[in-house]
N, C-alpha and C positions, 0 to 999 in steps of 0.2 A: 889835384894833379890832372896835367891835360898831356894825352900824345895824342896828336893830329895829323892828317895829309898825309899819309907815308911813311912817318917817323917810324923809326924804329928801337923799341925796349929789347934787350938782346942779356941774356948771361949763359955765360960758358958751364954757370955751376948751378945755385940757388937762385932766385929770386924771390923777393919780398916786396912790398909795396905797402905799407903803412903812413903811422904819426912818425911825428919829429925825431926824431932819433934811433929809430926804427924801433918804437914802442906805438902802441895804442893804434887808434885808426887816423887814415886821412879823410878829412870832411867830404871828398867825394873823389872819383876817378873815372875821366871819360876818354877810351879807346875808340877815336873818330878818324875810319877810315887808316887805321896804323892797325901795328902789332907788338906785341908785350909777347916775349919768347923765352924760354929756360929751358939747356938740357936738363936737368937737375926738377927739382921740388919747388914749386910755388907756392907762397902765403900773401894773398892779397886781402887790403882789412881797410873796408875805406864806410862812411856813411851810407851812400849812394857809390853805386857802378853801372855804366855806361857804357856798354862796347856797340858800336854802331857802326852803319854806313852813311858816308856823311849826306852824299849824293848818288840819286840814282832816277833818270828819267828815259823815255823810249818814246816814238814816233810810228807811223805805220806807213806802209810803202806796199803801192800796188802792183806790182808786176805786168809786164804784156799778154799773159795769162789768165788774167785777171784773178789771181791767188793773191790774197794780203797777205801779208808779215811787215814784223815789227824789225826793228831797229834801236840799238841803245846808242843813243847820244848822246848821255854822260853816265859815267861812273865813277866812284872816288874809291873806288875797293870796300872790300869787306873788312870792318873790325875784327881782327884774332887775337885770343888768349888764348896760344897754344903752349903746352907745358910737358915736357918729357915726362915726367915721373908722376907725383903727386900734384893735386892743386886743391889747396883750401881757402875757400871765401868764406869772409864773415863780410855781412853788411844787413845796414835795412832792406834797402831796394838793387835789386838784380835786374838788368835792364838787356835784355841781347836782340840785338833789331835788327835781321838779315842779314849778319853775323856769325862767326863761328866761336865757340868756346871749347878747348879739348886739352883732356890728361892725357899722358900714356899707363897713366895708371889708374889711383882710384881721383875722382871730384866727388868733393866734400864742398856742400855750400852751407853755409849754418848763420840764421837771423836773432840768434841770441848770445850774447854776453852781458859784461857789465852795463856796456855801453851800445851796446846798437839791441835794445830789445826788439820781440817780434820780427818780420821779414815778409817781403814779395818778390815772385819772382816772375817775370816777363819774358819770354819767347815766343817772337814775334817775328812770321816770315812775312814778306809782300809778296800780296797776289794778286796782279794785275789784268787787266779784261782790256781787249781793242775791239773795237764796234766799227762796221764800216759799212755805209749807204753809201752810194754813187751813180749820179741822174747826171745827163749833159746830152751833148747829141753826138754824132760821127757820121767820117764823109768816107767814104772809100773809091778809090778810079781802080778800073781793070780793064787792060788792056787787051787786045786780040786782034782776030786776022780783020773784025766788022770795024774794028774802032773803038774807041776807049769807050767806057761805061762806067758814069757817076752815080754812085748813091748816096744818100744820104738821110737822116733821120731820126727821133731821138730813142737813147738806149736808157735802161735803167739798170746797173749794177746790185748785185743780190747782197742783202746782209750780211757781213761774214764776221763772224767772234768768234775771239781764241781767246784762249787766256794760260797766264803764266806766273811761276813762282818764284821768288829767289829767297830762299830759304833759310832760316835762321836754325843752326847747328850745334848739339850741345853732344859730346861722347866723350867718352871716356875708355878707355883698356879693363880697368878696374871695376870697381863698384861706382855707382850715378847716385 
C-alpha cells in the first residue's frame, strides 16, 4: 500500500489498514510525504511501515551582514499518522523519518504475531550542519568634500556553522 505526495487517507470513524479483506497484514505501507488520519481508532498491520518525507533539501545564503542562513528549497511535507483515539501497529519494521506518528490516546506498536515475528523500530530526525568559508576581494568608493576615495583589497569571510533539526515525532495522549 502506497500514499504519496499529498494524498490524503481520511475516516470520519475507524481506520484499518491491513491484508485482503481486511484480515491479516499488508506486505508493506509507505506514508511518503501524505497523511493516513482517523477521528476514531486506528489498526494498522502491514510487513514493513514507512512513514517518511519524501523530499527535503536547503541552501545557505549570505546576507550584507555577513550572517549565514539557510534556506529550504524543497520540501514534500512530513509523513503523518495521526489518530484521534487509539492506534495499534503490528509489523516487522517501523520506519519514521522526520515524520510525525500520534494517538490521542494510547500507541501500541507490537513486532509479534503469527505472522510478522520479532520487530524494529526507527526514529529518525535529520540533522543538518552549514559550513561557510568565503575568500574574494572588495572595492569600496567614498565620496566627500576632497573627492571620491577608492579602496580595494582582498577580504576573508569567517567560518560560520549552524546546524538544524527536523524532527521525527512520535506521542501519544495515552500510554507509548
Amino acid at each position: 500500500i502506497e500514499n504519496r505526495n499529498a494524498a490524503f487517507l481520511y475516516s470520519l470513524g475507524d481506520l484499518s489498514i491491513g491484508g485482503m479483506g481486511g484480515s491479516g497484514s499488508a506486505a508493506s505501507l509507505i506514508n511518503s510525504s501524505a497523511t493516513i488520519q482517523a477521528q476514531g481508532n486506528g489498526l494498522i498491520s502491514a510487513g514493513s511501515i514507512t512513514n517518511m518525507r519524501e523530499l527535503f533539501t536547503w541552501d545557505d545564503v549570505v546576507t550584507m551582514t555577513s550572517v549565514p542562513d539557510h534556506i529550504v528549497t524543497a520540501d514534500g511535507g512530513e509523513g503523518r499518522i495521526i489518530i484521534g483515539g487509539n492506534l495499534d501497529i503490528t509489523t516487522r519494521a517501523l520506519a519514521n523519518l522526520y515524520s510525525t506518528k500520534s494517538a490521542g490516546g494510547s500507541l501500541n506498536i507490537n513486532g509479534t504475531s503469527a505472522d510478522l515475528a520479532g520487530g524494529t523500530i526507527t526514529n529518525t530526525a535529520l540533522v543538518g550542519r552549514l559550513t561557510i568559508d568565503r575568500t574574494g576581494r572588495y572595492r569600496s568608493t567614498k565620496s566627500g568634500i576632497l573627492g571620491d576615495v577608492h579602496k580595494s583589497g582582498p577580504y576573508s569571510f569567517y567560518s560560520a556553522e549552524d546546524t538544524f533539526t527536523v524532527p521525527a515525532v512520535t506521542s501519544a495522549g495515552g500510554t507509548v
